[in-house]
DOLO-151043 format. One line per 4 residues: number of its first residue (from 0); their letters; for each residue x, y, z of N, C-alpha, C. Coordinates in nm, 2 decimals. Each point is the difference from the previous one (the first is absolute). Example, Ala and Ser with C-alpha at 12.3 -4.5 7.8 and 13.67 -1.06 7.14 Angstrom:
<sites>
0	AS	1.32/-0.57/0.78/-0.09/0.12/0.00/0.09/0.12/0.00 | -0.04/0.11/-0.07/0.09/0.11/0.00/-0.08/0.11/0.08 .
</sites>
This chain:
<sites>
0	XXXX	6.43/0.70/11.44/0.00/-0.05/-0.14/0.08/-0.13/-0.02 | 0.09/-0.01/0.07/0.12/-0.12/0.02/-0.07/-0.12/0.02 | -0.10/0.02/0.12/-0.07/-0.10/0.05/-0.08/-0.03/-0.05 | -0.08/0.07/-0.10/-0.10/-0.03/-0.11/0.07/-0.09/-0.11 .
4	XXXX	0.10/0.04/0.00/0.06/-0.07/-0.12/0.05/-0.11/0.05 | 0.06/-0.06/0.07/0.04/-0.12/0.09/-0.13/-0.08/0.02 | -0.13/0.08/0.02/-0.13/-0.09/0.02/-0.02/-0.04/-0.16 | 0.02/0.05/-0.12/-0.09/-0.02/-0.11/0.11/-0.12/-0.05 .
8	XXXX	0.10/0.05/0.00/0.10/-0.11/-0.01/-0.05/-0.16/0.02 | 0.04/0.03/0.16/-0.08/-0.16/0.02/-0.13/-0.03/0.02 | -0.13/0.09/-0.04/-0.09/-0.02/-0.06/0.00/-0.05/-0.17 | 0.09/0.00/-0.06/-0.01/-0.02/-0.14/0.12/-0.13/0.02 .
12	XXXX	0.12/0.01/0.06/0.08/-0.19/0.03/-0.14/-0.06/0.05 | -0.03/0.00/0.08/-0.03/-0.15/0.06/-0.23/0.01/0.02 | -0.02/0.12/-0.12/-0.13/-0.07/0.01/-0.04/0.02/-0.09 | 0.00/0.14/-0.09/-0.04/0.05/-0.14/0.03/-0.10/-0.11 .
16	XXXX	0.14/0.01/0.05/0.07/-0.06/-0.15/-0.06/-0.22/0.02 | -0.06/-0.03/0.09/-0.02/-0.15/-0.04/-0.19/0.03/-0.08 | -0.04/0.14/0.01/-0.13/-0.02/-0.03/-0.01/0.11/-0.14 | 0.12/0.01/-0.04/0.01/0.17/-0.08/-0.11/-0.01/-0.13 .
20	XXXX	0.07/-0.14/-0.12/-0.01/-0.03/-0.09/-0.13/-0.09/-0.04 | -0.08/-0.06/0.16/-0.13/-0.03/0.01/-0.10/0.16/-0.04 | 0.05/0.12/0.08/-0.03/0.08/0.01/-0.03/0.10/-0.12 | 0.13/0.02/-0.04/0.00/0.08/-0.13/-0.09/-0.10/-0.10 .
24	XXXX	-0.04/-0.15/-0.05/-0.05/-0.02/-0.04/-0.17/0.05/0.00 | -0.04/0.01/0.12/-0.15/0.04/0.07/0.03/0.11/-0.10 | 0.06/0.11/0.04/-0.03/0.12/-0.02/-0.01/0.04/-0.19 | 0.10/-0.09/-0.05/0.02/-0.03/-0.15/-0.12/-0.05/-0.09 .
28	XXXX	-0.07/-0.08/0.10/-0.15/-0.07/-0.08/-0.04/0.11/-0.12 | -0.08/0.05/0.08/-0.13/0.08/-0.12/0.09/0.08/-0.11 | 0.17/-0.01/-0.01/0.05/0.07/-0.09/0.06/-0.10/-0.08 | -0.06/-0.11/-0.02/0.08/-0.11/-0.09/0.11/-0.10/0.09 .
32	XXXX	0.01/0.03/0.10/0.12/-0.07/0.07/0.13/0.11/0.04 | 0.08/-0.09/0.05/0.12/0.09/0.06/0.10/0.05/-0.12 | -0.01/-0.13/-0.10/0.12/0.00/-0.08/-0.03/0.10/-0.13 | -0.13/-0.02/0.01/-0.08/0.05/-0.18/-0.01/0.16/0.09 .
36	XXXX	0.01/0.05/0.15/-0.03/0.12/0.01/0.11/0.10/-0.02 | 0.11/-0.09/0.07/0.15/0.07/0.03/0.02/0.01/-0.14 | 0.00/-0.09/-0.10/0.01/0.06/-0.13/0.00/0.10/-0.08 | -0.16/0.02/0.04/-0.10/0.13/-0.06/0.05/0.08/0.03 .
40	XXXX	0.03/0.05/0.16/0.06/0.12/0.02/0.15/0.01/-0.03 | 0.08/-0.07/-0.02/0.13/0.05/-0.09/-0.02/0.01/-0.15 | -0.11/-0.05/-0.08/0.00/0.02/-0.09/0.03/0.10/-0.07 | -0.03/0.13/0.04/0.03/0.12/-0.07/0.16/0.08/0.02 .
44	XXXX	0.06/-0.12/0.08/0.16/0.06/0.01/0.08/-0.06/-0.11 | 0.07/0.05/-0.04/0.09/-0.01/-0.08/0.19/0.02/0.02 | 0.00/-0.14/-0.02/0.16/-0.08/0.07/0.09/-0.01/-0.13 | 0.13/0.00/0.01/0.15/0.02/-0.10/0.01/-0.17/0.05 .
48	XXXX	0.11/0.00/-0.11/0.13/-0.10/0.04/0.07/0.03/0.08 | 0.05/-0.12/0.06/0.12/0.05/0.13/-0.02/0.10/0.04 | -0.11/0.01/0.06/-0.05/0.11/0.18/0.03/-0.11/0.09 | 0.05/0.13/0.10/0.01/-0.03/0.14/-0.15/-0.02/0.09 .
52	XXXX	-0.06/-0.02/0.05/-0.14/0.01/0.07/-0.01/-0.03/0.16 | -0.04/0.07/0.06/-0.02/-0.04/0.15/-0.12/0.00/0.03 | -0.03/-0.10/0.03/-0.17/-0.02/0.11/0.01/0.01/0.13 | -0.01/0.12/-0.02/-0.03/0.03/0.20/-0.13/-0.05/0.10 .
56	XXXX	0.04/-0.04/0.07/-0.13/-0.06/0.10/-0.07/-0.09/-0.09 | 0.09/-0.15/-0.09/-0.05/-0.06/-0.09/-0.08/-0.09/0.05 | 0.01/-0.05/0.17/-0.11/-0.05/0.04/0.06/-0.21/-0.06 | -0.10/-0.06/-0.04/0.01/-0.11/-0.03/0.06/-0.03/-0.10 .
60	XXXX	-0.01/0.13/-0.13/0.09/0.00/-0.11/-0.16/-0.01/-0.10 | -0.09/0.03/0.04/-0.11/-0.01/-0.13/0.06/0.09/-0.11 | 0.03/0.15/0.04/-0.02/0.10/-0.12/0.19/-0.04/-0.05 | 0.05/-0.05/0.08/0.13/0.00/-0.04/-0.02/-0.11/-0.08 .
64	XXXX	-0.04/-0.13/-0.02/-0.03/-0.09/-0.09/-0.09/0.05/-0.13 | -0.08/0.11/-0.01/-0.08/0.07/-0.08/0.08/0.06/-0.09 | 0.11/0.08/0.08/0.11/0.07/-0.10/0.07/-0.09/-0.08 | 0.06/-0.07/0.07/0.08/-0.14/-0.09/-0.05/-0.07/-0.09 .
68	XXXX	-0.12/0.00/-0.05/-0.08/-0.06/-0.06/0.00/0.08/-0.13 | -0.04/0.13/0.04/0.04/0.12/-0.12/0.10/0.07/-0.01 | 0.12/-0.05/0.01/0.13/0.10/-0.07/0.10/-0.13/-0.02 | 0.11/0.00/-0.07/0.08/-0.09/-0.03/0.08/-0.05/0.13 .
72	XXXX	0.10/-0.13/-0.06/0.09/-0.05/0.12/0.09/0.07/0.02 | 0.03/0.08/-0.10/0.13/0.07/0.03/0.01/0.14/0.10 | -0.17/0.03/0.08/0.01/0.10/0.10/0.01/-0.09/0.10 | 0.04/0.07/0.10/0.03/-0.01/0.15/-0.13/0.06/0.06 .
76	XXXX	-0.04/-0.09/0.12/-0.05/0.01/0.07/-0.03/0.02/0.15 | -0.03/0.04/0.09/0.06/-0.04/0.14/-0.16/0.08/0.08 | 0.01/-0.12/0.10/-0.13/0.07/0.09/0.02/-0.04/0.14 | 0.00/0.16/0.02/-0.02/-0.03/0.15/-0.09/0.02/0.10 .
80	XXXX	0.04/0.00/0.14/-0.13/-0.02/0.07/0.07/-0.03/0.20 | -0.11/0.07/0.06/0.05/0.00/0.14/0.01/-0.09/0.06 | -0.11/-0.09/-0.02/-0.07/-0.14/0.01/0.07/-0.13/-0.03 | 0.10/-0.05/0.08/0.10/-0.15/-0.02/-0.15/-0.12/-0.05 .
84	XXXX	-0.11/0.01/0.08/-0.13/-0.04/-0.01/-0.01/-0.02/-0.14 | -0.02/0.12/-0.06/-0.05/0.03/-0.13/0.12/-0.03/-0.14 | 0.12/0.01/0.05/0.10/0.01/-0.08/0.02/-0.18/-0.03 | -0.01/-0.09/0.08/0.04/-0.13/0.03/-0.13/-0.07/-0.10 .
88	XXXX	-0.09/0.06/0.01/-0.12/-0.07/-0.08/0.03/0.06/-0.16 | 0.03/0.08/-0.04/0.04/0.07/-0.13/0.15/-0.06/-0.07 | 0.06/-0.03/0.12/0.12/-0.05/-0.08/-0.03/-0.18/-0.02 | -0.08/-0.04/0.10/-0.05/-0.19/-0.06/-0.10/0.03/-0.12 .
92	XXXX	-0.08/0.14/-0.03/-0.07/-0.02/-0.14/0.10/0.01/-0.09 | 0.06/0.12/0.00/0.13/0.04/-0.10/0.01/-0.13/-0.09 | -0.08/0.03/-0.15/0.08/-0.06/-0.10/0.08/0.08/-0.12 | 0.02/0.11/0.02/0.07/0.07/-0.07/0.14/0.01/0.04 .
96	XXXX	0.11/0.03/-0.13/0.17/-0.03/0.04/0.01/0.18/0.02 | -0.06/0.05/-0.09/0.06/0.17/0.05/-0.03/0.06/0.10 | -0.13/-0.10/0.06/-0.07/0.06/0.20/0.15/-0.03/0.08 | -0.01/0.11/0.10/0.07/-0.03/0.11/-0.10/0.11/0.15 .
100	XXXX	-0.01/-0.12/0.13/-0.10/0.05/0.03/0.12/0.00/0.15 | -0.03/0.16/0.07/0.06/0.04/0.10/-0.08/0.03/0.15 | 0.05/-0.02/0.12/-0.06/0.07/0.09/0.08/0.13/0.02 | -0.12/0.16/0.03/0.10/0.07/0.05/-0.15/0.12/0.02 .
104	XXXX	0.06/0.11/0.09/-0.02/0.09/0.04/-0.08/0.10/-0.16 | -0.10/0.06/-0.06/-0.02/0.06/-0.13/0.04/0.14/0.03 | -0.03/0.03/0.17/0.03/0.15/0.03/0.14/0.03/-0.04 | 0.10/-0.08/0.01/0.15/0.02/-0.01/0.03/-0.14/-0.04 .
108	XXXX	0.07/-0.01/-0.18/0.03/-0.10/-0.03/0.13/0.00/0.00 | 0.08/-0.10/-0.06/0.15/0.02/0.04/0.07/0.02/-0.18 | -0.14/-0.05/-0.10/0.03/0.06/-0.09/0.08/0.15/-0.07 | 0.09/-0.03/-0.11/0.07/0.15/0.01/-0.13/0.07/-0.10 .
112	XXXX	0.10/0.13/0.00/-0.09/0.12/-0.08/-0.03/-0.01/-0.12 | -0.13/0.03/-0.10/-0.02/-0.01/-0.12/0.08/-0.13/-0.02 | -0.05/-0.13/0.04/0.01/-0.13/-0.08/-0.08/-0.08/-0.05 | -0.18/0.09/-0.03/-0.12/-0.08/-0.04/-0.08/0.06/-0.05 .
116	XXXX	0.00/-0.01/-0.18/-0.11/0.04/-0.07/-0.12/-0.01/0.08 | -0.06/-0.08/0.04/-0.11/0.02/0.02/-0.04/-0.03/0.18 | -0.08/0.04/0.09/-0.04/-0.06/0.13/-0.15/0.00/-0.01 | -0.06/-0.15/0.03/-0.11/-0.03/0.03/-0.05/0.01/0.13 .
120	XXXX	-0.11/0.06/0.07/-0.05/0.00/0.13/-0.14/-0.04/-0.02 | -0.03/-0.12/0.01/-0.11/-0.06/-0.02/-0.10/-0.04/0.13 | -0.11/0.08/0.02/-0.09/-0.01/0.11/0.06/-0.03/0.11 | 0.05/0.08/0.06/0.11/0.05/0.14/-0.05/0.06/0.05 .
124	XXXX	0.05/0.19/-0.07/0.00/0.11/0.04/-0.13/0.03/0.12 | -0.10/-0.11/-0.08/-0.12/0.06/0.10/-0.03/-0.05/0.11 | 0.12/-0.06/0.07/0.00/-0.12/0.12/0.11/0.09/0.11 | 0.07/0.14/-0.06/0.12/0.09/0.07/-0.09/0.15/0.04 .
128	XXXX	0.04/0.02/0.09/-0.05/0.14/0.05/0.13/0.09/-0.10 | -0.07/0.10/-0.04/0.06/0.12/-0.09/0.13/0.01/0.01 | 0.06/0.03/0.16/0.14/0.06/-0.01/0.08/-0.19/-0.03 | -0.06/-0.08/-0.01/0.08/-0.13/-0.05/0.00/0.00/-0.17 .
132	XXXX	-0.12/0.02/-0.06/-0.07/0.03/-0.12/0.13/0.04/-0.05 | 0.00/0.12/0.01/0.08/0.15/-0.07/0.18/-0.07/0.06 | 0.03/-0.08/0.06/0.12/-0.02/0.01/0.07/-0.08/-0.09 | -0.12/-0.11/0.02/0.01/-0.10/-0.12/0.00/0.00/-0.20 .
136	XXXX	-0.07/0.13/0.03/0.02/0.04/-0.15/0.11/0.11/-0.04 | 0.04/0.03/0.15/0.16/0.12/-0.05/0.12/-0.11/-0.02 | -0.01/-0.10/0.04/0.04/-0.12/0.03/0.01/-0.06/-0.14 | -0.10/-0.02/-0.07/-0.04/-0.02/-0.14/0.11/0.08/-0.09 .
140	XXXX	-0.04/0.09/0.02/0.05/0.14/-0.06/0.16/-0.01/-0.04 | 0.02/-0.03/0.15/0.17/-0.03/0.00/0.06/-0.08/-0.07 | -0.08/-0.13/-0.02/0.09/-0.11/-0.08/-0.06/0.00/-0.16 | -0.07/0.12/0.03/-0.05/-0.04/-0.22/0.15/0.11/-0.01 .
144	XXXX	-0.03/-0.07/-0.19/0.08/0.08/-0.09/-0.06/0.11/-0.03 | 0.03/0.10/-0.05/0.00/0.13/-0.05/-0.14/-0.03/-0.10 | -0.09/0.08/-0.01/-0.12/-0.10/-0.09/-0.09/-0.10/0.02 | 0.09/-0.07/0.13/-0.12/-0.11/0.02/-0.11/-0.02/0.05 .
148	XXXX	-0.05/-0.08/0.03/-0.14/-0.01/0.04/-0.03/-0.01/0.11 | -0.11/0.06/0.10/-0.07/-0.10/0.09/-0.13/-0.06/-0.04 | -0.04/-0.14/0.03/-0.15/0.00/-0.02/-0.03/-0.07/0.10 | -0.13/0.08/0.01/-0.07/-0.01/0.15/-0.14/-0.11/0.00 .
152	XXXX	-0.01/-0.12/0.00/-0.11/-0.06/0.02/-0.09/-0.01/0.12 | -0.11/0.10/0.03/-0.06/-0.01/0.13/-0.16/0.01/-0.09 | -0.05/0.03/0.19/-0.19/-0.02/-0.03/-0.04/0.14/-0.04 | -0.08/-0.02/-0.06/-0.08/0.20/0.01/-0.11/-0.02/0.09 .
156	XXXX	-0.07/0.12/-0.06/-0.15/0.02/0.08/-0.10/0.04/-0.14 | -0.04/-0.15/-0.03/-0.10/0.05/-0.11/-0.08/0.09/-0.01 | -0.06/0.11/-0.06/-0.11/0.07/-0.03/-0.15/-0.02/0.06 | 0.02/-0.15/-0.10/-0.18/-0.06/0.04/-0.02/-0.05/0.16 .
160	XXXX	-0.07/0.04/0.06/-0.05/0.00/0.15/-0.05/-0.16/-0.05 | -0.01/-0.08/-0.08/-0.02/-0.17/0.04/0.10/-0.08/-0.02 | 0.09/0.05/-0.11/0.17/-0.09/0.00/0.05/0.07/0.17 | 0.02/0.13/0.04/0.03/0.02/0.10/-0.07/-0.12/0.10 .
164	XXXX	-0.10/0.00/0.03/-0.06/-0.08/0.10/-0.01/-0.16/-0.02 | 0.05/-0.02/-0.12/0.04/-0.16/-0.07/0.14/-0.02/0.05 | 0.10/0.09/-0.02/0.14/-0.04/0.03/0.01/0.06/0.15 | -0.06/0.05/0.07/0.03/-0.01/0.15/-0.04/-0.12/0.06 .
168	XXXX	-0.11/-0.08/-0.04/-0.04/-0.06/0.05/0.04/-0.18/-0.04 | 0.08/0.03/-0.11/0.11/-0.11/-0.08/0.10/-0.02/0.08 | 0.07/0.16/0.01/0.11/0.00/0.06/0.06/0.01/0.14 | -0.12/-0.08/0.05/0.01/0.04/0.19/-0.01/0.13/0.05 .
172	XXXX	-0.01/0.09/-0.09/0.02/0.14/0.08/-0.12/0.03/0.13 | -0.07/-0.06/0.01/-0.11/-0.02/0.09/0.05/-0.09/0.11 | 0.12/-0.06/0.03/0.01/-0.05/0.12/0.09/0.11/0.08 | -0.06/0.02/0.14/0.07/0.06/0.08/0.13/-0.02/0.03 .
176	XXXX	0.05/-0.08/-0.04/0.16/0.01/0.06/0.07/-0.04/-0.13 | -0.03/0.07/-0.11/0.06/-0.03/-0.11/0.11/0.16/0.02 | 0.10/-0.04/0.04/0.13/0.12/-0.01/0.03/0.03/-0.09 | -0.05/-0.01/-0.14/0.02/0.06/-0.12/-0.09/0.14/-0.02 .
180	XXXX	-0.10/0.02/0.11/-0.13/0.05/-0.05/0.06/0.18/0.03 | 0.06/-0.02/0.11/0.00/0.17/-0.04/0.18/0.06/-0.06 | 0.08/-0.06/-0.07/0.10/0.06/-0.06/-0.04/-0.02/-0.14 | -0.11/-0.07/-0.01/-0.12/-0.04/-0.15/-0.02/0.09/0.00 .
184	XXXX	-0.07/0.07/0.08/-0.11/0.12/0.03/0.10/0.13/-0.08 | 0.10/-0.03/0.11/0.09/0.14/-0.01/0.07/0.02/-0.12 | 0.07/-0.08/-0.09/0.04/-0.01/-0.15/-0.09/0.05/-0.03 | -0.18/-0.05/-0.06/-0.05/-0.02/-0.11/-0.01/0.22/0.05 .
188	XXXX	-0.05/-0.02/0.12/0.04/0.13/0.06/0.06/0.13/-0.11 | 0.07/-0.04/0.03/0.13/0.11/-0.03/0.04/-0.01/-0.16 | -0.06/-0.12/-0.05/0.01/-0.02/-0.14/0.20/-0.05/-0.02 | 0.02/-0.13/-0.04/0.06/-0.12/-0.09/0.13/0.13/-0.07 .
192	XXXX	-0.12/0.06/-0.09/0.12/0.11/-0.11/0.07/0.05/0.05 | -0.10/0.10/0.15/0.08/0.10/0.07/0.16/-0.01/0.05 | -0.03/-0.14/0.05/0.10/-0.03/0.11/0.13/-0.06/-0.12 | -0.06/-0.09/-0.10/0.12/-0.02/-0.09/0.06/0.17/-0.04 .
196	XXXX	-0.06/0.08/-0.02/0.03/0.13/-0.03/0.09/0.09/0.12 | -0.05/-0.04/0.06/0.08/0.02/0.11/0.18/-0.07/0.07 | -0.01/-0.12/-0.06/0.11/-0.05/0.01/0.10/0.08/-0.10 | -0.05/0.08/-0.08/0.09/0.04/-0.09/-0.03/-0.05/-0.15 .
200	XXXX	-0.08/-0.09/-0.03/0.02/-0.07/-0.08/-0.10/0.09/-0.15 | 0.01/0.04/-0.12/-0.06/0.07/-0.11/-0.09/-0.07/-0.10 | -0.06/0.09/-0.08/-0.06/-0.10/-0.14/-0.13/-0.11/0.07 | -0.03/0.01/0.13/-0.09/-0.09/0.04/-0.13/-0.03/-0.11 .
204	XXXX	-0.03/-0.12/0.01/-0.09/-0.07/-0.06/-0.10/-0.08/0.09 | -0.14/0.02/-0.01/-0.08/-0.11/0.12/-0.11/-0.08/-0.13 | 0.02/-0.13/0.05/-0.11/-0.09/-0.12/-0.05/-0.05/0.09 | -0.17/-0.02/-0.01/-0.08/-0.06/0.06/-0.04/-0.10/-0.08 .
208	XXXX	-0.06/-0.12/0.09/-0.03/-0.14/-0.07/-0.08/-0.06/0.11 | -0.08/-0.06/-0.06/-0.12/-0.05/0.04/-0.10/0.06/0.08 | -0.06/0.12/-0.09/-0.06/0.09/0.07/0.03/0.05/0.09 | 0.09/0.03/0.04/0.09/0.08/0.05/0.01/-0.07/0.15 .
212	XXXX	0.01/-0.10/-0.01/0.01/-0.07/0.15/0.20/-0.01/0.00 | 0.07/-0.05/-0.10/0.16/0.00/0.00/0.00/0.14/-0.09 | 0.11/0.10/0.10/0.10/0.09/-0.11/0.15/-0.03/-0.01 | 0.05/0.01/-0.11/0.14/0.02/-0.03/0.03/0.12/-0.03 .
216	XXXX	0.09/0.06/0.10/0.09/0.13/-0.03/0.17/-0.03/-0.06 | 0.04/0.05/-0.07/0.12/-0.01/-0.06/0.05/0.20/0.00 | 0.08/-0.04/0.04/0.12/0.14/0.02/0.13/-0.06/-0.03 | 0.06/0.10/-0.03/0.18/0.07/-0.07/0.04/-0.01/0.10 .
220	X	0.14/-0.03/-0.02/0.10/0.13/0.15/0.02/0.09/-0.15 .
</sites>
């Protein structure tokens, strides 16, 4: 697993991260774009003054730029990410003063206990085999406050057998060496809720959007 993770690592430094944001674009089209999508799906959360917020596996900083957009200057922000690759391109977009964008480990952060209303895991989870999954959200668990939140932005598995066969075929899932395809498999699997439920986490919530191709799950600790 060490060595998986040492591969994905420097699969996301030195080749993902120069093609990420060309990419996430592609995949954004048919839903308005990247910026008008990442929106829609926070839309239904609901943010305070002066929260703490973590974006785990924030990637280039899309959804962490999405948050900042909708809550005041006076919360804090911070996103992190395994990826020096991915973290280096997020902090030359960074035009917000409350972002602050980190490299680090999500399995074990160095963050202390209950220091973050809220934790974002934005289209990750489905790129981690389970026992990484479920580490990273006890992980979660650890650094919310009493009350707080996770919310979960990943893919579903639409109903309709032609959105299904539209977004496989959007989404690369049809190329053979796409290494997302079977820990994809294995989440939608096991079901998103289950496993947040399983971290411990209560009060779960799952919203579907866009015909159910994106769900958002939100859970308590």
């Amino acid at each position: 697993m060490a060595q998986e993770r040492r591969w994905y690592k420097w699969f996301y430094d030195n080749i993902q991260s120069r093609y990420y944001n060309l990419l996430v674009r592609w995949c954004f089209l048919p839903f308005g774009g990247d910026e008008r999508c990442r929106d829609k799906l926070i839309e239904d959360i609901e943010f305070s003054t002066k929260e703490a917020i973590l974006d785990m596996c924030c990637g280039t900083g899309g959804v962490t730029f999405a948050i900042a957009k909708r809550i005041g200057r006076e919360c804090e922000i911070i996103g992190i990410d395994l990826s020096s690759g991915q973290i280096n391109i997020a902090q030359r977009s960074n035009r917000f003063a409350n972002i602050k964008f980190i490299e680090g480990d999500v399995v074990s952060t160095s963050f202390e206990d209950e220091c973050f209303n809220k934790v974002f895991i934005a289209h990750a989870l489905h790129e981690m085999p389970r026992e990484i999954r479920l580490e990273v959200l006890v992980e979660t668990k650890r650094v919310l406050e009493e009350k707080g939140k996770v919310i979960v932005l990943e893919l579903n598995r639409p109903e309709d057998l032609f959105i299904r066969l539209f977004t496989g075929f959007w989404f690369f899932y049809w190329l053979p060496f796409n290494f997302e395809t079977p820990t994809r498999r294995d989440m939608l699997r096991r079901g998103l809720v289950n496993e947040v439920k399983e971290a411990g986490f209560k009060d779960i919530k799952k919203i579907s959007k866009y015909k159910g191709i994106f769900q958002i799950v939100v859970g308590e600790k």
